[in-house]
N, CA, C and O of each residue as an XYZ file, in Angstrom:
656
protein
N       0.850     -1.184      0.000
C       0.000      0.000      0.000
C       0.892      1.243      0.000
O       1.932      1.280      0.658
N       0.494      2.187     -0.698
C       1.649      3.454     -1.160
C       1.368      4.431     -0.205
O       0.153      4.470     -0.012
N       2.027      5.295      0.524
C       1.620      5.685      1.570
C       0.119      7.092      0.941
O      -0.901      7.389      1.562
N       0.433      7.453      0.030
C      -0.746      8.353      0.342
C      -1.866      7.470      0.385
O      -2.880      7.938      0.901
N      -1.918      6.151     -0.093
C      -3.396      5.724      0.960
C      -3.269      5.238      2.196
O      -4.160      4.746      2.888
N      -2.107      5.391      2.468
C      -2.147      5.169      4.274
C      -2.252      6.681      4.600
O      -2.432      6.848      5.806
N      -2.190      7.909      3.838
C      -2.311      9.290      4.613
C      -3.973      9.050      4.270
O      -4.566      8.705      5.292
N      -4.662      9.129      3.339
C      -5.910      9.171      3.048
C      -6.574      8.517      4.102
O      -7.387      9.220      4.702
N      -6.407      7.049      4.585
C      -7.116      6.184      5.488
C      -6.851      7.036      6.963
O      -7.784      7.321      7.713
N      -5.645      7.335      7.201
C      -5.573      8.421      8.414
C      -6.098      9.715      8.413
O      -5.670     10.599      9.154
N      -7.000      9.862      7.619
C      -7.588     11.062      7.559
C      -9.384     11.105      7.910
O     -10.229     11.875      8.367
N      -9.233      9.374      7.208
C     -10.834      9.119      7.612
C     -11.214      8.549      9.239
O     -10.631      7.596      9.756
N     -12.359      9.379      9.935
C     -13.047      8.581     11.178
C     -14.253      8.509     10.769
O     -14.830      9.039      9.820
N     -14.546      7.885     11.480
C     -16.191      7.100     11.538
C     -17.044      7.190     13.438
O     -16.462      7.090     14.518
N     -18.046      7.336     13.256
C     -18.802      7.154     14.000
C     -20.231      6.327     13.674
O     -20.888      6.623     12.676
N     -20.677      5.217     14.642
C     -21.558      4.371     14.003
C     -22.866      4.879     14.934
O     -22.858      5.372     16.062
N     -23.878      4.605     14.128
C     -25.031      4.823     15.316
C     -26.554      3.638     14.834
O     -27.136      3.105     13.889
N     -26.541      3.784     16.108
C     -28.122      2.490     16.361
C     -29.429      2.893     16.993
O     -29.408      3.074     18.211
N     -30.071      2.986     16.627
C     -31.541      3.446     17.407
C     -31.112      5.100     18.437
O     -31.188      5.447     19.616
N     -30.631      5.761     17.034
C     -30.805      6.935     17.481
C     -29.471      7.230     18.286
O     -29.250      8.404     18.580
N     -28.513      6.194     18.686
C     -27.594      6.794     19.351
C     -26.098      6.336     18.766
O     -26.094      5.718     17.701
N     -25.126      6.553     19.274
C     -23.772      6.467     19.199
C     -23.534      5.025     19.904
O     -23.705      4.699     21.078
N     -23.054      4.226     18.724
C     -22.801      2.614     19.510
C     -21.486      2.491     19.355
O     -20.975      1.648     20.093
N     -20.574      3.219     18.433
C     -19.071      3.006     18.019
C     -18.775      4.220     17.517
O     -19.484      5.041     16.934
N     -17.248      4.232     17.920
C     -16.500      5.614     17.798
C     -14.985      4.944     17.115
O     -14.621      3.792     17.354
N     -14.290      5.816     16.323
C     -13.190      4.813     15.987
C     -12.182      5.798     16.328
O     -12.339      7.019     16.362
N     -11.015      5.063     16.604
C      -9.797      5.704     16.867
C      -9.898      6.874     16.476
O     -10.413      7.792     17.115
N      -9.328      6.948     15.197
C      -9.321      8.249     14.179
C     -10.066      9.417     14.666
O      -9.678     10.551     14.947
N     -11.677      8.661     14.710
C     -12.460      9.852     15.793
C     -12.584     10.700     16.831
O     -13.114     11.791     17.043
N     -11.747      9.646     17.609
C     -10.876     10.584     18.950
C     -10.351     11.203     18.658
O     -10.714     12.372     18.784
N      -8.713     10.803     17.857
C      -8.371     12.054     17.285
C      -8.455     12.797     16.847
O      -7.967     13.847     17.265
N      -9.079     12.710     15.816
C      -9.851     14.055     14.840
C     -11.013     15.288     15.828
O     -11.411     16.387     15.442
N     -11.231     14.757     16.834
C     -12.102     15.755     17.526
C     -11.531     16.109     18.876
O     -11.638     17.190     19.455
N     -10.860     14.943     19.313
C     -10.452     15.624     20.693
C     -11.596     15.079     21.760
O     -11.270     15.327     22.920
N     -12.666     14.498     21.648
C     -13.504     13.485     22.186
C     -13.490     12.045     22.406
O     -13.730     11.230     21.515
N     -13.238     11.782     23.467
C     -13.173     10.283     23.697
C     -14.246      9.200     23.597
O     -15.412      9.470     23.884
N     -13.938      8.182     23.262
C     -15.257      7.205     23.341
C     -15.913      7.272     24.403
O     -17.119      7.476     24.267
N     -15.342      7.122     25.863
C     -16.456      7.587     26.640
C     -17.113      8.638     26.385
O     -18.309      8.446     26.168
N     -16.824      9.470     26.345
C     -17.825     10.646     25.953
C     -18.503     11.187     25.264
O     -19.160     12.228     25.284
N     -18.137      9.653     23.984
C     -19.336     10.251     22.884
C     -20.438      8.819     22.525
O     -21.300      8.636     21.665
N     -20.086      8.268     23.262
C     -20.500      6.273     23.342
C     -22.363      7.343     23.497
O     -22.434      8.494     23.926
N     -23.266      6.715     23.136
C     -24.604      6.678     24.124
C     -25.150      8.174     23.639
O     -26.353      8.332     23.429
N     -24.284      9.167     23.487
C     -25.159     10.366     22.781
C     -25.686      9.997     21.427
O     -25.343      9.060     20.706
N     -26.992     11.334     21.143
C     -27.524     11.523     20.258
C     -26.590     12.021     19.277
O     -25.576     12.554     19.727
N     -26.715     11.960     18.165
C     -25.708     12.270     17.093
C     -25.832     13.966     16.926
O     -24.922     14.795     16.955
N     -27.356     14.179     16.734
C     -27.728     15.439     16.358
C     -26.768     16.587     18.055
O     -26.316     17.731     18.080
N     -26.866     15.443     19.199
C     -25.989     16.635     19.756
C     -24.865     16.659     19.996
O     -24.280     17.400     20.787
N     -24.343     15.632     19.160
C     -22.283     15.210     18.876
C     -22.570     16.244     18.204
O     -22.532     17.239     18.928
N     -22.949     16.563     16.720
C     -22.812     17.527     15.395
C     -23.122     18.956     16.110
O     -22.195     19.765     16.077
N     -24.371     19.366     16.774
C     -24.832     20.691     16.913
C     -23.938     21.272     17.961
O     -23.256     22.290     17.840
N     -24.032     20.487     19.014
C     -23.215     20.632     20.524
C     -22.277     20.844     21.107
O     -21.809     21.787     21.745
N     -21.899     19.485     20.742
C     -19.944     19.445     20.995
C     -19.262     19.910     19.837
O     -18.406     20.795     19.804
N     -19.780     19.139     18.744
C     -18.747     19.423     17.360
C     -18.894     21.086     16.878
O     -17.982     21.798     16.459
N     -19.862     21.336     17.013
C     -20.550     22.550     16.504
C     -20.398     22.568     15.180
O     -19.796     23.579     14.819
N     -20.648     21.980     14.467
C     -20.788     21.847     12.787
C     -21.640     23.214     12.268
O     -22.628     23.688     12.830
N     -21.013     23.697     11.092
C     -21.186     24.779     10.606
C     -22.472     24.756      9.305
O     -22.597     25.684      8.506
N     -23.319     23.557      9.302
C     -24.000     23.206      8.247
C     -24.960     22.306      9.128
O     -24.733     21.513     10.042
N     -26.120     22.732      8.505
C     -26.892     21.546      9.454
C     -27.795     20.081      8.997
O     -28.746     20.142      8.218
N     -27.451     19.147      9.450
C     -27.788     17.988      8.748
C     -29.139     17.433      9.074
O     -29.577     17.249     10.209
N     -29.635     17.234      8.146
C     -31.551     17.207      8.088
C     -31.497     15.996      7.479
O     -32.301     15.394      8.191
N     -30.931     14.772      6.240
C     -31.743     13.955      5.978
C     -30.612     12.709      6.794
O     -29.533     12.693      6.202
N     -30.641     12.152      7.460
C     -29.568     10.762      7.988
C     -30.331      9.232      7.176
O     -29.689      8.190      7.045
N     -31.448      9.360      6.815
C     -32.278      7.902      6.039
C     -32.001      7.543      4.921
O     -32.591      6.635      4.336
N     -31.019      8.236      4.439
C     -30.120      8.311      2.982
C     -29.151      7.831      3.225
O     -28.804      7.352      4.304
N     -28.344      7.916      1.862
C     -26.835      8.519      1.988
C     -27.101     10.159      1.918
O     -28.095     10.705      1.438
N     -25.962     10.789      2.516
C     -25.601     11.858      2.840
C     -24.691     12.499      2.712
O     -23.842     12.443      3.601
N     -24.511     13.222      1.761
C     -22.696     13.852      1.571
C     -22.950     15.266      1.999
O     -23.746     16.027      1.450
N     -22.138     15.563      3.112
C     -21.852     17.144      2.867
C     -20.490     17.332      2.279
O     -19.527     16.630      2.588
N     -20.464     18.122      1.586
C     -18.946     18.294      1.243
C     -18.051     18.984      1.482
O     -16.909     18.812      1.055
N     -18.499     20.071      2.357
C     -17.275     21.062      2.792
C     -17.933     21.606      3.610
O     -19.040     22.018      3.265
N     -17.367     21.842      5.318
C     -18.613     22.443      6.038
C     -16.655     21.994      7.337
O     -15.725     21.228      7.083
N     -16.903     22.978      8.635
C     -16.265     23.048      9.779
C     -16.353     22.612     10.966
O     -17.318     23.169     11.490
N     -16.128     22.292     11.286
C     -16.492     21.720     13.314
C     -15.048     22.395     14.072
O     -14.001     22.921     13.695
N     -15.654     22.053     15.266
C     -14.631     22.495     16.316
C     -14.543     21.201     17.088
O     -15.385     20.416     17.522
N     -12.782     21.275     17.109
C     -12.512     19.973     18.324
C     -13.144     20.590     19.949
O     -13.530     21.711     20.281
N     -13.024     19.202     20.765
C     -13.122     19.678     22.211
C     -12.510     20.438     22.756
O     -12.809     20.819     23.888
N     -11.103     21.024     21.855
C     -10.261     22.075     22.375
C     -10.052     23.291     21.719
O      -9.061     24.016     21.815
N     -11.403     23.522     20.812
C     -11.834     24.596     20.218
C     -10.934     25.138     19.130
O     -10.755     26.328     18.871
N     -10.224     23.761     18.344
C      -9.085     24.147     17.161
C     -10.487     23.721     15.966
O     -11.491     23.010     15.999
N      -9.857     24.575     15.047
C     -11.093     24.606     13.559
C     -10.674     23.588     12.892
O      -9.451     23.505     12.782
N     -11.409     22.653     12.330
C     -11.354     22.084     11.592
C     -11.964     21.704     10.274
O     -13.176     21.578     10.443
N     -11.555     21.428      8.802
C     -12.426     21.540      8.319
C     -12.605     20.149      7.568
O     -11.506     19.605      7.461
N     -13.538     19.470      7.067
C     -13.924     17.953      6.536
C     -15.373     17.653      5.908
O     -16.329     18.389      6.150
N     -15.486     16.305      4.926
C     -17.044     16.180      4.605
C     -17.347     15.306      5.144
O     -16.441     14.563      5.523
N     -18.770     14.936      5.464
C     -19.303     14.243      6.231
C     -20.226     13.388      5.035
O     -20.834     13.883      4.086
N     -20.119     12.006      5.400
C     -20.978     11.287      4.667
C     -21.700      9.992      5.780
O     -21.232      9.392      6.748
N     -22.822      9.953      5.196
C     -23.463      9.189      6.091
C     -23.777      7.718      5.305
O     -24.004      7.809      4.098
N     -23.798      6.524      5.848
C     -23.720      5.869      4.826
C     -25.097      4.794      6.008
O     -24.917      4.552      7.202
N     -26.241      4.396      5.244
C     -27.437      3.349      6.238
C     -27.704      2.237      5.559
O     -28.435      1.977      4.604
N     -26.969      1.624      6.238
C     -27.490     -0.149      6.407
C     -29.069     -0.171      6.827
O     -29.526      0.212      7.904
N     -29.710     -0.647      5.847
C     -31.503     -0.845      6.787
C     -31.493     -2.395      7.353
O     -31.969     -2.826      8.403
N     -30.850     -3.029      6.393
C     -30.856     -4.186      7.130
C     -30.761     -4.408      8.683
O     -31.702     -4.828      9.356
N     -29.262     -4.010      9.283
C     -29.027     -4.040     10.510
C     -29.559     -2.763     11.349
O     -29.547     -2.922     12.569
N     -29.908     -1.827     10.983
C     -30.499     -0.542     11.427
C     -29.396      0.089     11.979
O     -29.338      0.338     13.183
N     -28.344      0.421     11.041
C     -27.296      1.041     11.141
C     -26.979      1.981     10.346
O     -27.176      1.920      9.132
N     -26.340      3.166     11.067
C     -26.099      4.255     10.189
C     -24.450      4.811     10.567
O     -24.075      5.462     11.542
N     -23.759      4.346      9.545
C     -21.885      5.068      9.883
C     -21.898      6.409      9.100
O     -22.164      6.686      7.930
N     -21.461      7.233     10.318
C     -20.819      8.319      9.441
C     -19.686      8.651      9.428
O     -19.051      8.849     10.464
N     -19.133      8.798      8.085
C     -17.736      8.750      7.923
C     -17.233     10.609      7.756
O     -17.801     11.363      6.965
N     -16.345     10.946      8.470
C     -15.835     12.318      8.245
C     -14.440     11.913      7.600
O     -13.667     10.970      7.769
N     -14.455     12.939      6.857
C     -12.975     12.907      5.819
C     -12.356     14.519      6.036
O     -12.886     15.448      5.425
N     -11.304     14.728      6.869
C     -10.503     16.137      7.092
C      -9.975     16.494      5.501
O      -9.377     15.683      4.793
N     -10.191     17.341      5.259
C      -9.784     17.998      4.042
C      -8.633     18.766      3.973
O      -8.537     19.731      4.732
N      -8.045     18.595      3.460
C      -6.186     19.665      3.367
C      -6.707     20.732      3.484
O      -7.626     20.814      2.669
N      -6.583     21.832      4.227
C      -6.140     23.526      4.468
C      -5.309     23.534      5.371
O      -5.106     22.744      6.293
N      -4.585     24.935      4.924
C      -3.647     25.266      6.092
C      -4.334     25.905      7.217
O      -5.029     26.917      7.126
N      -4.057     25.156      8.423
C      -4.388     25.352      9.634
C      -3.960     26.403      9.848
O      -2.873     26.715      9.363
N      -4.845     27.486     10.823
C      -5.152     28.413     11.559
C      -4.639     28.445     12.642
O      -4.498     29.407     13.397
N      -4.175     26.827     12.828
C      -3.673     26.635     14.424
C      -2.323     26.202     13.969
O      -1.513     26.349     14.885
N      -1.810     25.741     12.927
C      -0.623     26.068     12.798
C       0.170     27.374     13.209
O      -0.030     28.500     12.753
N       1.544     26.841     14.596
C       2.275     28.115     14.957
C       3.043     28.846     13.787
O       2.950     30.073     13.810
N       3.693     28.358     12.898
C       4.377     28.938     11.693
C       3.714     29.577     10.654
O       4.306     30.164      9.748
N       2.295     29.471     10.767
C       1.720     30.519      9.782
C       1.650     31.790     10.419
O       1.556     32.146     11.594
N       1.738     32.511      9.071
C       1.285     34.180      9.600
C       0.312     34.752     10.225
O       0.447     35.551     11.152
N      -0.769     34.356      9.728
C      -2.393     34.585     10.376
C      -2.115     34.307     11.921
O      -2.354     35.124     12.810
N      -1.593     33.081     12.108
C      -1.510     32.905     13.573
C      -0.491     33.708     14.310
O      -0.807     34.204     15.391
N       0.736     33.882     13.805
C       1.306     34.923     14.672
C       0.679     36.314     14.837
O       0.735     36.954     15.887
N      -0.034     36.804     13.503
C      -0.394     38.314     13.615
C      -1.544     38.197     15.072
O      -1.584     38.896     16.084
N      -2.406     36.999     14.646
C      -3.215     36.840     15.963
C      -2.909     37.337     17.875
O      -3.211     38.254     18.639
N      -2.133     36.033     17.899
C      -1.630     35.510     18.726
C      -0.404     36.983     19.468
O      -0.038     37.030     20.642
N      -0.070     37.858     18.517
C       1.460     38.502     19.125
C       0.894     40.029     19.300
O       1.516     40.879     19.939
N      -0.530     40.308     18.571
C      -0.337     42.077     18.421
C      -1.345     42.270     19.442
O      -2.282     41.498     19.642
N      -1.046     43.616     20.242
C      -1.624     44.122     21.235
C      -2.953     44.772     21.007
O      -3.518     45.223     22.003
N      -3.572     44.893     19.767
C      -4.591     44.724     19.020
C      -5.818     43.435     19.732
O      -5.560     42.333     20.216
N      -7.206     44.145     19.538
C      -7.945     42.896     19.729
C      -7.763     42.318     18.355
O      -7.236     43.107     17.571
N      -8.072     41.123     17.860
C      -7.728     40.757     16.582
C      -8.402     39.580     16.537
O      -7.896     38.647     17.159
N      -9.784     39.325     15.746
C      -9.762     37.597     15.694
C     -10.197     37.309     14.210
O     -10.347     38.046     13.235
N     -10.309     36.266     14.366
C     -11.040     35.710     12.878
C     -12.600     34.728     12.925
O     -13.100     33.987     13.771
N     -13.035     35.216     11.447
C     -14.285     35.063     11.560
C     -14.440     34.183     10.148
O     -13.971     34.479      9.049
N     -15.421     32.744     10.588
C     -15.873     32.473      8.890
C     -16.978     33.687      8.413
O     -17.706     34.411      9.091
N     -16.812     33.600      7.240
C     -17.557     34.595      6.361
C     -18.723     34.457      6.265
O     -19.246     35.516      6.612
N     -19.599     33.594      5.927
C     -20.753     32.541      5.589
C     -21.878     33.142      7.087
O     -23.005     33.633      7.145
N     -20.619     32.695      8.319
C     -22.052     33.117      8.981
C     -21.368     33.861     10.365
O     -21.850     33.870     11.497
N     -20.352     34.353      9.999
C     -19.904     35.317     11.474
C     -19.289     34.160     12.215
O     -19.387     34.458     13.405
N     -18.740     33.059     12.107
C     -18.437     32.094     13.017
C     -17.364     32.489     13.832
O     -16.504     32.359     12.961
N     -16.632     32.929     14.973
C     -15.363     33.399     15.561
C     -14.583     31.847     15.480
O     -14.963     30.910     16.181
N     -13.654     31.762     14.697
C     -12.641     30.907     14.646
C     -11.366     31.123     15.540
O     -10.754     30.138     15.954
N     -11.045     32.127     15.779
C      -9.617     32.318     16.502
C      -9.609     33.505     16.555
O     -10.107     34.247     15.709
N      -8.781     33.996     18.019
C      -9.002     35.131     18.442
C      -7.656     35.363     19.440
O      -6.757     34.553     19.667
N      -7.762     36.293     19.792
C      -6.139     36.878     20.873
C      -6.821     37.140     22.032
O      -7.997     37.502     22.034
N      -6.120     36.972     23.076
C      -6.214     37.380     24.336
C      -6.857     39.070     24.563
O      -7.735     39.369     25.372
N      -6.416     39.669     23.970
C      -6.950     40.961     23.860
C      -8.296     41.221     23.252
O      -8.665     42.378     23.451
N      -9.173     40.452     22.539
C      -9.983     40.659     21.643
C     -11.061     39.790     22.761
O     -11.989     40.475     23.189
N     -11.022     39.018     23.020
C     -11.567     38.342     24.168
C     -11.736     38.925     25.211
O     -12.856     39.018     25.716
N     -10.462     39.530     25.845
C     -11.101     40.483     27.158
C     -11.951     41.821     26.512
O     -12.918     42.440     26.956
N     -11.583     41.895     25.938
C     -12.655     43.341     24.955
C     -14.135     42.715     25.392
O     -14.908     43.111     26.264
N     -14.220     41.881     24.707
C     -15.921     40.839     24.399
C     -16.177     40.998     26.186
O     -17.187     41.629     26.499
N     -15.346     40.479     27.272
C     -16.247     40.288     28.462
C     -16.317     41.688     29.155
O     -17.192     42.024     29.952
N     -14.998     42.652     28.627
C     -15.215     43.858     29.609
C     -16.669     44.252     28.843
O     -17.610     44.281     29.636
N     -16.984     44.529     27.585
C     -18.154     44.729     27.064
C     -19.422     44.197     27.031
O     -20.366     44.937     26.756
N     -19.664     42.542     27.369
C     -20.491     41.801     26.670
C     -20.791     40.763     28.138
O     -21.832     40.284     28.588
N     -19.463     40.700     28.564
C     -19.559     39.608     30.186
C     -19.532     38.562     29.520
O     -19.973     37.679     30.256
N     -19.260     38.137     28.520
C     -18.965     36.534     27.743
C     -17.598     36.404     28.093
O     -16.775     37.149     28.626
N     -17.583     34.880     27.500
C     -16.675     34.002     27.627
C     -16.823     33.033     27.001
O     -17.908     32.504     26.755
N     -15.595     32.612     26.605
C     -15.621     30.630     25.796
C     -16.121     31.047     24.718
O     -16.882     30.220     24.217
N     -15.957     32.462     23.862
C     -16.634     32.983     22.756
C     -16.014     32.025     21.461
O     -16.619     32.197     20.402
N     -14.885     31.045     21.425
C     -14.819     30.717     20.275
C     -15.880     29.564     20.043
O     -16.611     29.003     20.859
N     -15.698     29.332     18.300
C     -16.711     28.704     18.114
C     -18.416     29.358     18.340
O     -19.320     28.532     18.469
N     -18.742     30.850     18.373
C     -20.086     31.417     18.723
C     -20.048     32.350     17.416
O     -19.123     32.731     16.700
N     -21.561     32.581     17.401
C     -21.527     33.590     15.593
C     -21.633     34.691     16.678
O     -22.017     34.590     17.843
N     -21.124     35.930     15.886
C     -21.210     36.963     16.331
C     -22.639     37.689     17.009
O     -22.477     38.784     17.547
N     -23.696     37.236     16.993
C     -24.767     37.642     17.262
C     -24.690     36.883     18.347
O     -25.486     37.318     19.179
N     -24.063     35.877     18.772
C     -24.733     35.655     20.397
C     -23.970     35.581     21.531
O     -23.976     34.791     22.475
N     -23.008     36.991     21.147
C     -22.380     37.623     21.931
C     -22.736     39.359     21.990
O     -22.129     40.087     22.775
């Protein structure tokens, strides 16, 4: 096997679900989110995606197949990520896997990019926002205390600008 399909296969996780809930989580999945099987074993999917993951697209049909193709989540440690989601249902066994596939961009949370140092170093509030819908992706220490001396928030990443 040539390694870019061993990079490709390390790129894919899966999560399986049964009568509405989370019955299997796969390695990959941990990693890719920063959520452990305990903690995602037994939830509802709709509040893995809306909740924890905070997915930037919202998924309405699961009785299909399902492709989204380009859409964001946030790990448990509030780094951006971006990937498509496909849902794939067995009716037979009453199973539904969904497979996420991380998509190449240059990370935001990469220390050696620019975006992140200008962030991260200027005495400036400074953050970043997806476009689409105001999403706060990354932000500086300064831009954050701005938001609570003003607003009394906190844990603002990952929130659209309106509900702060």
């Amino acid at each position: 096997m040539s390694n870019s399909n061993n990079d490709s296969f390390r790129l894919r996780s899966h999560v399986s679900i049964q009568n509405g809930l989370v019955i299997e989580v796969s390695n990959n999945f941990e990693k890719f989110t920063g959520y452990s099987r305990a903690e995602l074993l037994g939830k509802t999917f709709p509040h893995i995606i809306n909740d924890m993951l905070k997915v930037n697209k919202k998924i309405i049909n699961t009785d299909g197949l399902v492709f989204i193709e380009r859409c964001f989540f946030f790990t448990k440690y509030l780094d951006f990520k971006q990937t498509s989601i496909k849902f794939q249902r067995d009716l037979k066994n009453e199973l539904t896997q969904i497979v996420f596939m991380q998509l190449p961009i240059t990370s935001i949370n990469n220390p050696l990019s620019f975006i992140h140092q200008i962030i991260c170093n200027s005495t400036l509030g400074i953050a970043m926002f997806y476009v689409e819908d105001f999403t706060l992706l990354k932000a500086n220490q300064q831009y954050e205390k701005i938001i609570f001396e003003r607003y009394k928030q906190t844990n603002i990443i990952s929130k659209k600008i309106h509900e702060y």
